[in-house]
C-alpha positions in Angstrom: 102.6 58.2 144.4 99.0 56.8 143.9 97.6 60.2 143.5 100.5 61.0 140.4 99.8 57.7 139.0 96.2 57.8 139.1 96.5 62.0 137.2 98.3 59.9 134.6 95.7 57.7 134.0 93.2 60.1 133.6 95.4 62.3 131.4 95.4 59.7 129.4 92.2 58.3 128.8 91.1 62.5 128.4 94.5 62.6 125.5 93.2 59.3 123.8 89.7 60.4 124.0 91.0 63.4 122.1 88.9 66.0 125.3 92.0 66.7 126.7 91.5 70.5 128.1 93.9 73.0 127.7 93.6 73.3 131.5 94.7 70.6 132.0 98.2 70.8 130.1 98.7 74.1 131.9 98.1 72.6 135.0 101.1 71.0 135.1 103.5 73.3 133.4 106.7 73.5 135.3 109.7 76.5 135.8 110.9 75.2 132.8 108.1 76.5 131.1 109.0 80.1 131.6 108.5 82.1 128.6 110.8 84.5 127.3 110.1 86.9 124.7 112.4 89.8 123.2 110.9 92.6 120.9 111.3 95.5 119.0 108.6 97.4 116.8 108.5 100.5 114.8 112.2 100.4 113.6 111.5 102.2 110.4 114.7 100.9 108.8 117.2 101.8 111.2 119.7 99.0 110.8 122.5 100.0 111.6 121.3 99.9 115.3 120.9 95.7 115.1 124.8 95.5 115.3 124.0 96.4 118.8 120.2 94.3 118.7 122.7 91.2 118.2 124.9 91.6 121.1 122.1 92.3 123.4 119.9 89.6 122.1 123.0 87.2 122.4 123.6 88.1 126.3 119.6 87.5 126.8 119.6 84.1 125.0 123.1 82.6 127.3 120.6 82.9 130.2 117.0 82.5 128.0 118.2 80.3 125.3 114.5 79.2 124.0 113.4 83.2 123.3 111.1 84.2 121.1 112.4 87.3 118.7 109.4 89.0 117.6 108.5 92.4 116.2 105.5 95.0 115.9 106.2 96.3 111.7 106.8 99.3 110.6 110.1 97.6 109.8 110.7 100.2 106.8 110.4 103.4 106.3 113.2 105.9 108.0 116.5 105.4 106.8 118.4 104.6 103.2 118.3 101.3 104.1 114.6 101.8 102.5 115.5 102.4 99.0 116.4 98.7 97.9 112.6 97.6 99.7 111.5 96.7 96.9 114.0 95.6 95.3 116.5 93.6 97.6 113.9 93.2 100.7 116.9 94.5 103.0 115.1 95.1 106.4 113.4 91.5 106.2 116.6 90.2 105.1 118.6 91.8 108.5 116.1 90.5 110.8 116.1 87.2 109.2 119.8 87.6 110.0 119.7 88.4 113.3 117.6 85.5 113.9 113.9 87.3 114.5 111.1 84.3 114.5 108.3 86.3 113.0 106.7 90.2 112.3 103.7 91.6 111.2 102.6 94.3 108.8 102.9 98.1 109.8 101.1 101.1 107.7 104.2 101.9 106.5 105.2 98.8 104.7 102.1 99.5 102.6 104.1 103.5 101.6 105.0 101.2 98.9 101.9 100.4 97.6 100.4 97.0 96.3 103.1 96.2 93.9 106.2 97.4 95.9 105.0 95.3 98.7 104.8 92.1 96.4 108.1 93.2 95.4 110.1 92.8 98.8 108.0 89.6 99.8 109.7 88.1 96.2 113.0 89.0 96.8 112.3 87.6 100.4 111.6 84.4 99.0 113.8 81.7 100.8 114.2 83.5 104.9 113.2 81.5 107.4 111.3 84.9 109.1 107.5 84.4 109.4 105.0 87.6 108.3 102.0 86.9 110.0 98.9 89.4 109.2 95.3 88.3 110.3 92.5 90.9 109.7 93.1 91.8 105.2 89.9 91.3 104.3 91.1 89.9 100.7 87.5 88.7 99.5 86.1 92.3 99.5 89.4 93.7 98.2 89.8 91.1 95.1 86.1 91.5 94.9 86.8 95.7 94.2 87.2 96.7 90.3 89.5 99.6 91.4 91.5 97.6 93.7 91.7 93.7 92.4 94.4 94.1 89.8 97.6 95.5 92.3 96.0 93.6 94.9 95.9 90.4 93.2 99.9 90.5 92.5 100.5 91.2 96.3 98.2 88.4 97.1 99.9 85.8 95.0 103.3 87.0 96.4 101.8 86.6 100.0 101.2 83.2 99.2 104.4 82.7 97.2 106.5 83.8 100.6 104.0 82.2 103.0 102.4 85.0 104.7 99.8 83.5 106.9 97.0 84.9 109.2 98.1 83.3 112.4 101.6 80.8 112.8 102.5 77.9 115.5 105.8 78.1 116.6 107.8 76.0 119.5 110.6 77.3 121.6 112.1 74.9 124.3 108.6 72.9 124.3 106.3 76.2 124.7 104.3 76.5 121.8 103.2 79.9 121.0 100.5 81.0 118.3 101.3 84.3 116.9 98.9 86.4 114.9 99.5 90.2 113.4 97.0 92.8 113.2 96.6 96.7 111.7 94.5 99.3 113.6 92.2 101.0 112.3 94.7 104.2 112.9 97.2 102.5 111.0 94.8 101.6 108.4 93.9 105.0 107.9 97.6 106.4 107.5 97.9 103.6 104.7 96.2 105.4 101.9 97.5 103.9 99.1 97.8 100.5 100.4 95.0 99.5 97.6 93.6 97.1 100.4 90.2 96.5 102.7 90.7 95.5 105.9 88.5 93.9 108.6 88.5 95.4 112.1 91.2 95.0 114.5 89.5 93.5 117.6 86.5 91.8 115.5 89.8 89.7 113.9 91.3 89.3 117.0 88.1 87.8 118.5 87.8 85.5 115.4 91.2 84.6 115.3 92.2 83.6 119.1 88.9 81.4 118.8 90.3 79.9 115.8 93.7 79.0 116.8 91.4 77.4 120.6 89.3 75.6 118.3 92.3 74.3 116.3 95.4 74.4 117.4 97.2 72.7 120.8 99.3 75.7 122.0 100.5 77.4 125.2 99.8 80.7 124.5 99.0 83.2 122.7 100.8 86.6 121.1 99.7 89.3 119.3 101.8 91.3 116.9 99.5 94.6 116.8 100.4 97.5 115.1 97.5 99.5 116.6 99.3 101.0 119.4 98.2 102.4 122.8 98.9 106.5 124.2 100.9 108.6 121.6 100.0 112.5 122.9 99.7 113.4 126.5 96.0 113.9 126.1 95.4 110.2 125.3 94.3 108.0 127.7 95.5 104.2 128.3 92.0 102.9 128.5 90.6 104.3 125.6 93.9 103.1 123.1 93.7 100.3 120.4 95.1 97.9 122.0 94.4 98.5 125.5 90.4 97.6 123.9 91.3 94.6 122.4 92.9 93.0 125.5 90.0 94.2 127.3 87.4 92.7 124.3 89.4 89.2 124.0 90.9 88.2 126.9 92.4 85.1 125.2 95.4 87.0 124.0 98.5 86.2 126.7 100.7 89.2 125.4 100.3 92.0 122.8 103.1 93.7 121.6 102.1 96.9 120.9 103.3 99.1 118.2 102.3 101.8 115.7 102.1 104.6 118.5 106.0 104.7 119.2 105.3 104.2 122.5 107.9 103.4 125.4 106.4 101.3 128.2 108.9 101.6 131.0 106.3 99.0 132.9 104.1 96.0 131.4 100.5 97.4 131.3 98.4 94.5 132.5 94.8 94.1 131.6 93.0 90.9 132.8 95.8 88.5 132.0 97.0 90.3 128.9 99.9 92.0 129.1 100.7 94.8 127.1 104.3 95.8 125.8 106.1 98.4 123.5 109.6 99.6 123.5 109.6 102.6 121.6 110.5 103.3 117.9 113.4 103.1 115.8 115.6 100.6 117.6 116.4 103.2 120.1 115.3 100.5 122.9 114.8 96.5 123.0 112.9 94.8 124.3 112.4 91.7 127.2 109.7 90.7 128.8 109.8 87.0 131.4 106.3 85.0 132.1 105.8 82.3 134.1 102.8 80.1 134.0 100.0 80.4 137.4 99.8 77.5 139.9 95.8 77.8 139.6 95.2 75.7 136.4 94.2 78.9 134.2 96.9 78.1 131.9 97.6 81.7 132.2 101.1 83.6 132.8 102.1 86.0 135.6 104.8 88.1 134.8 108.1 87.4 136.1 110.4 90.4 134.5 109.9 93.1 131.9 112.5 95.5 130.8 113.1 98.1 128.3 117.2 97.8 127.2 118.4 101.0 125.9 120.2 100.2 122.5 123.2 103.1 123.0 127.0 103.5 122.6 127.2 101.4 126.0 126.6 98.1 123.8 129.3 97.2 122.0 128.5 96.0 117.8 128.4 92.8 116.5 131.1 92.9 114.0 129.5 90.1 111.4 126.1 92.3 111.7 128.1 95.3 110.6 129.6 93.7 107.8 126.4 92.5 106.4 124.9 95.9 106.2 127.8 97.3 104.0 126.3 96.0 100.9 123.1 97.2 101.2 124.9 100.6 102.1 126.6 100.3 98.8 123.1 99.1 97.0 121.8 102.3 98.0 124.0 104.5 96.6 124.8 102.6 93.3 120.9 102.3 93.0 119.7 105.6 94.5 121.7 108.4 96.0 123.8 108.7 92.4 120.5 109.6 90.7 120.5 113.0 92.7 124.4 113.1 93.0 124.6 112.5 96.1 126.0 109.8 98.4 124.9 108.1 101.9 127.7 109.2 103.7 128.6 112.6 102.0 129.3 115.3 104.4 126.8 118.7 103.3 127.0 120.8 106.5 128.2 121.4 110.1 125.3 122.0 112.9 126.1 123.8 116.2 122.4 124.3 116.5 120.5 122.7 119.2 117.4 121.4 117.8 114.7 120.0 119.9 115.5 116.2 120.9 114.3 113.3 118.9 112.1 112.2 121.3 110.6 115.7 122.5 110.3 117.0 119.1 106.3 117.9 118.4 105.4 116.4 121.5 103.8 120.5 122.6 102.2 123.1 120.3 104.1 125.7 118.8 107.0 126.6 116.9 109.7 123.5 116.2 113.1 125.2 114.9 113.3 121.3 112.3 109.8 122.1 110.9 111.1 125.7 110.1 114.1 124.0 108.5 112.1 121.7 106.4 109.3 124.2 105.1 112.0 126.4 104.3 114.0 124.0 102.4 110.6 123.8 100.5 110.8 127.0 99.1 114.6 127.1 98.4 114.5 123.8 96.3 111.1 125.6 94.1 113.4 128.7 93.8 116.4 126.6 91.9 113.5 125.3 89.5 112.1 128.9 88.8 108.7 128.0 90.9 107.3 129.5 94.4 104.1 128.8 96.5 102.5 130.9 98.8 102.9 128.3 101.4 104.8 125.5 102.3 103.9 123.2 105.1 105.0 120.1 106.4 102.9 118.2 109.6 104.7 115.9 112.3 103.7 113.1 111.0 106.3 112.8 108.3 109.2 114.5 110.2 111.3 111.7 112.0 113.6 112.2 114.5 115.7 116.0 114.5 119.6 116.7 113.7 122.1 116.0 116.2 125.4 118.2 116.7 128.1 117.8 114.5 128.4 116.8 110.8 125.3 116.4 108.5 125.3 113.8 106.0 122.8 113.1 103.2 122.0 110.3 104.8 121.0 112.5 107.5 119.0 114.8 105.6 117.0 111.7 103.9 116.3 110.3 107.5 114.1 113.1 108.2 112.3 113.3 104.9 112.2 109.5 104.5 108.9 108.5 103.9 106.8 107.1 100.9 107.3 106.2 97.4 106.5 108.4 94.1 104.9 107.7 91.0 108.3 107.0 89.9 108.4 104.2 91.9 111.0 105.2 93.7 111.7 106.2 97.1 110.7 108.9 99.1 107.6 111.4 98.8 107.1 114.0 96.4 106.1 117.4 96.6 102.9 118.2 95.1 101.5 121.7 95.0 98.0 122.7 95.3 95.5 125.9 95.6 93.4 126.6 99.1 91.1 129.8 99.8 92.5 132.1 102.1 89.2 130.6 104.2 90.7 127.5 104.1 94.0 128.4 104.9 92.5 129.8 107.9 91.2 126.3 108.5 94.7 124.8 107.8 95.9 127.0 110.8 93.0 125.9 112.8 93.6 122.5 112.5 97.1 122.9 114.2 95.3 124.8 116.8 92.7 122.5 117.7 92.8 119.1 116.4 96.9 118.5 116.9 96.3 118.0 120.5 94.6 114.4 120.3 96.0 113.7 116.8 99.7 114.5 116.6 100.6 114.0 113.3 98.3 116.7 112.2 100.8 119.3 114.1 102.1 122.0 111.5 104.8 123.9 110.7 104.7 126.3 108.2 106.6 128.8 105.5 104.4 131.8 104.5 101.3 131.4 107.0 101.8 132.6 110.6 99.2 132.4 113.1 98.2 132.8 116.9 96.5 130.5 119.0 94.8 130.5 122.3 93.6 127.2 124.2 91.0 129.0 126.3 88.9 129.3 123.4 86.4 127.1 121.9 87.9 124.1 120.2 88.1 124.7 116.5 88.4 128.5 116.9 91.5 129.1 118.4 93.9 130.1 115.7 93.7 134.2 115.4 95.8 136.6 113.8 95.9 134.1 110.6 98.4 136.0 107.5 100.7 135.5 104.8 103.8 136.5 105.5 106.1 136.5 101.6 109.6 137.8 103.3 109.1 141.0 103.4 104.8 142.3 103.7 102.9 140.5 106.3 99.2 141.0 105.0 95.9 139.9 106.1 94.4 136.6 104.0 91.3 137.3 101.4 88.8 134.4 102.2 88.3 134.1 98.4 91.1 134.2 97.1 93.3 131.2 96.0 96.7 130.9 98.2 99.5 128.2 96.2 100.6 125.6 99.0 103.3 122.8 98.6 103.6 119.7 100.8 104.5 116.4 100.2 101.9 113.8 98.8 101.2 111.6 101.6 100.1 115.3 103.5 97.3 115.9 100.4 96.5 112.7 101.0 95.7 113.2 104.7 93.8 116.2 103.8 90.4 114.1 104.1 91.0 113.0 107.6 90.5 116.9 108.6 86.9 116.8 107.7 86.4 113.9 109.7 88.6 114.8 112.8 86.5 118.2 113.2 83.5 116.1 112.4 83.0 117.8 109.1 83.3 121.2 110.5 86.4 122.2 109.3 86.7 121.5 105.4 90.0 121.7 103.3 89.5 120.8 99.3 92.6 121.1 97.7 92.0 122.5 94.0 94.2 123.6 91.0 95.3 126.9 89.4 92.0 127.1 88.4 90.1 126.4 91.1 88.7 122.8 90.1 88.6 119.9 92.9 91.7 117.7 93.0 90.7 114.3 92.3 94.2 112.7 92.3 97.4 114.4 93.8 99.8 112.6 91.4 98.9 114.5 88.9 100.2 117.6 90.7 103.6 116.4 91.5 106.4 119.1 91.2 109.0 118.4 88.6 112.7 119.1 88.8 113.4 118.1 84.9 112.1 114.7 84.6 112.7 114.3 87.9 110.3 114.2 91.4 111.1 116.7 93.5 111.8 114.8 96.6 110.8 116.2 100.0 114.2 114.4 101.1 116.2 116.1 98.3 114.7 119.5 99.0 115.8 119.3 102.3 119.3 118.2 101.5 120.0 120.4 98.8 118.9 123.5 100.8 121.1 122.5 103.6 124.3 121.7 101.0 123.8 125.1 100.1 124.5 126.8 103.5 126.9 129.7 103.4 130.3 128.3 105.2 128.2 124.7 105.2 127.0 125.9 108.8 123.6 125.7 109.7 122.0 129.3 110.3 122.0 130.3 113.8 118.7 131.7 112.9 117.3 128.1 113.5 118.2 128.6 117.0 115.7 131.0 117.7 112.0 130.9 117.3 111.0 133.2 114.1 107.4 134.0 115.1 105.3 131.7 112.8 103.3 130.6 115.8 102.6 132.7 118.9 100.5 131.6 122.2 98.2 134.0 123.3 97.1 132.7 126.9 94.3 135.0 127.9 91.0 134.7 129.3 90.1 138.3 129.0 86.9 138.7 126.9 88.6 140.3 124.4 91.1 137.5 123.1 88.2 135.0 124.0 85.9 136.7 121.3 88.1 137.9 119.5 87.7 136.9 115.7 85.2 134.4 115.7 84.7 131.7 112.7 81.2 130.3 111.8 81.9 127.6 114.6 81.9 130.1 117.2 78.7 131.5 115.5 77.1 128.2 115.9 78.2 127.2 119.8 77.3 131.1 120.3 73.7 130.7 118.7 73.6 127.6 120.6 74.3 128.6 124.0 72.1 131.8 123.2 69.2 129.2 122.5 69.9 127.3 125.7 69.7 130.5 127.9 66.8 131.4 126.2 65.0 128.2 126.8 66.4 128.0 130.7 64.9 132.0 130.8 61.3 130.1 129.2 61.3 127.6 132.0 61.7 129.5 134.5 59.4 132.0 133.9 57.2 129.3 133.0 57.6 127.8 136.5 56.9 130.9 138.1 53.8 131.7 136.4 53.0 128.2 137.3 53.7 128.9 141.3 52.0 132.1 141.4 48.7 130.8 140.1 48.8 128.3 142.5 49.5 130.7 145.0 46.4 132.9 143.8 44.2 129.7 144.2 
């Protein structure tokens, strides 16, 4: 008893002092300060799952009643829900619903752009969800002529809804800072975001010093949409966010997003723990800390798990209701514009696609990117205009198509991303000019640089190509021709090739310069061969209408004979073949300026090695000689 009253005492005189340590609060946490934490990330507007959310977030809190509801952004983008963003804010309005405490910013709440993003945040105005987003360097971007103007209006309506860079909130007497981040992948697959932004661990480091100097809390989280492994070749130590637990220790948790990636087990790093459930609301969730007995004030974890979000959980009926009239927004708003609707029935499928969560994940042939690239061409044809090639990478293909019926809604879930010049939903496609040399390097990008960055895998419509992974990186596409439908011929270097896409894929075209670090170039031109300096101008037209990489897709497939989809999409069709050889002959075969250079190189190398030795020997035989 004399020992407790005398802690007290000191506590005290520390607390009225105002030196009280933060050790010293941890030190005498209790069970009852077990943290609880539930999360989802990267749900790209698929809502109609958070019926389901709701029930399993209910059954956590009737045994975890303070839990924090937190997510990882990318809350838009993937679904019909998108289409009233701007407009009715719907995906911040559902998790406001559901009862989510705060989010952060993903890349793909910037598809909107500047404007479209101040847009949702004023028809947010009122919810009680916090946006928290810590590293937008807004003094260099209001400081930019280009940039100031959009930017301003989003920065006003950041301030109007209360967006802030870090927030303090209090479950069942734990106090928790929060803070969001965006990585500097996610930065770069924000093109149009018309913002600067600081780097993602320099923040961090900033921020968590901050909110010490500052703030009386009991931990702290990260929202960071940076992400950890996304391909097989990546490794855990060398990811986003892995670094920034590793560079600023401080952080308790980081909920990791961006990379889609499903942790089956908490990655710890110091005392950081690192979680992410996977993408589209496929999986919840639910991580358990308790604080250490050894006066860290840090956490140990007590439970993690990942809930699958499946037909097994039953729906929350007053969730379901809510989302009917954004349902009904979207096609009074939207789908009538194409006449369409969301759940309008345009085909049967008995074809068995690759799996959602499989699809891309090796190189080769992918039966969907077929699909898409063909649906490409179609929808040109029923405006009276072609292109040599149409290509569509990973990156902008989400999920696959199930069994069964196909709706529109269907259709736009796999083409969802972006916003036009029309300011409406949904990319457009934009047609542009390439050599035949660069086309070659289009195929070589595939080839070589898909393998670390995943979006960048291709699937084409008029270009078909080999590749062989025992040759030297950036010269392992072979065999590279244009195939019209009926004449496969060889590609002229010179000669200018027509390729469609959709915008955000121009775009991207810059990254491929620096991903082969400037080896491989790609510059997009026009009919008459001059550089591209803005892809907007090139978008494809039906009427006065954007031709939609969505409505491409769901128009060809409305159009199926029978409304079946082709068996032909069951079967492989030759656009990209393996050749695994080491024989000299594939190895050499066809070699680019790279392989040139490495050759000339190497030849050097030997020649200098052949130098020194010689030299050497001279050397030992004079000696010899006296």
């Amino acid at each position: 008893m004399k020992k407790i009253i005398k802690s007290l005492i000191i506590i005290t005189i520390l607390v009225i002092a105002g030196i009280a340590p933060a050790a010293l609060t941890y030190a005498n946490k209790t069970d009852a300060d077990t943290v609880s934490v539930v999360f989802t990330h990267d749900m790209h507007s698929h809502l109609d799952e958070m019926a389901k959310l709701k029930t399993l977030m209910d059954e956590i809190k009737g045994k975890h009643p303070d839990s924090f509801v937190l997510d990882g952004g990318d809350f838009a983008m993937g679904t019909p829900y998108q289409v009233t963003f701007s407009q009715q804010a719907s995906e911040l309005k559902m998790m406001d619903y559901l009862g989510y405490d705060a989010t952060t910013l993903g890349n793909h709440e910037f598809d909107y752009r500047a404007l479209g993003l101040a847009g949702m945040f004023d028809a947010a105005l009122g919810l009680d969800i916090k946006v928290v987003a810590s590293n937008i360097d807004w003094e260099a971007t209001l400081a930019d002529e280009e940039l100031k103007e959009d930017a301003q209006v989003l920065k006003d309506a950041y301030d109007a809804y209360g967006v802030k860079e870090y927030v303090i909130i209090e479950k069942g007497g734990i106090k928790a800072a929060l803070f969001g981040l965006m990585g500097e992948n996610a930065v770069d697959y924000a093109p149009e975001s018309g913002l600067l932004f600081k780097g993602a661990a320099e923040s961090a480091a900033e921020t968590v010093e901050k909110i010490k100097a500052e703030e009386d809390v009991d931990m702290i989280i990260c929202l960071s949409h940076c992400g950890t492994t996304e391909n097989e070749n990546d490794v855990m130590e060398e990811t986003e966010d892995y670094l920034i637990a590793q560079e600023v220790p401080g952080i308790d948790l980081i909920i990791s997003s961006h990379s889609h990636t499903l942790l089956h087990e908490a990655v710890q790093v110091g005392d950081t723990y690192l979680v992410s459930c996977g993408a589209y609301n496929a999986y919840m969730g639910h991580i358990v800390l308790e604080p250490k007995n050894d006066g860290s004030g840090r956490y140990s974890l007590s439970s993690y798990e990942v809930i699958p979000v499946d037909n097994t959980v039953a729906d929350d009926a007053a969730v379901k209701e809510e989302l009917k009239k954004y349902r009904a927004l979207a096609d009074e708003e939207y789908f009538s514009q194409y006449g369409f609707s969301w759940e309008q029935v345009i085909a049967e499928n008995s074809v068995d696609f690759t799996p959602r969560r499989e699809v891309g994940t090796t190189q080769g042939e992918e039966p969907l990117g077929n699909l898409i690239t063909d649906s490409y061409k179609y929808a040109l044809g029923q405006i009276g205009d072609d292109a040599d090639v149409t290509v569509v990478p990973l990156g902008v293909i989400r999920g696959t198509l199930d069994k069964g019926e196909i709706t529109v809604a269907d259709a736009f879930n796999r083409s969802s991303l972006g916003y036009g010049k029309d300011g409406q939903s949904g990319y457009p496609l934009v047609k542009a000019y390439l050599t035949g040399k660069e086309l070659k390097a289009v195929a070589e990008v595939d080839a070589s640089i898909s393998g670390f960055m995943g979006v960048a895998r291709l699937y084409c419509n008029g270009l078909e190509y080999s590749w062989n992974d025992n040759r030297l990186i950036l010269n392992r596409a072979v065999d590279v021709k244009i195939n019209d439908g009926e004449n496969v011929t060889s590609i002229e270097d010179d000669k200018l090739y027509s390729v469609v896409a959709d915008l955000y894929s121009c775009q991207m075209l810059g990254s491929v310069k620096d991903q082969s670090f400037g080896l491989l170039k790609i510059d997009p031109k026009d009919e008459n061969g001059q550089p591209i300096t803005n892809f907007e101008d090139h978008i494809i037209y039906d009427g006065d209408k954007e031709l939609k990489a969505w409505y491409a897709l769901a128009s060809y497939i409305d159009s199926f004979e029978g409304d079946q989809v082709p068996e032909d999409y069951a079967e492989l069709q030759g656009r990209k073949t393996e050749i695994d050889s080491k024989s000299p002959a594939e190895l050499l075969k066809q070699p680019n300026n790279i392989a040139f250079i490495v050759l000339a190189v190497l030849l050097v190398v030997i020649i200098v090695i052949i130098a020194v030795v010689l030299l050497i020997k001279r050397i030992v035989r004079r000696r010899k000689n006296g």
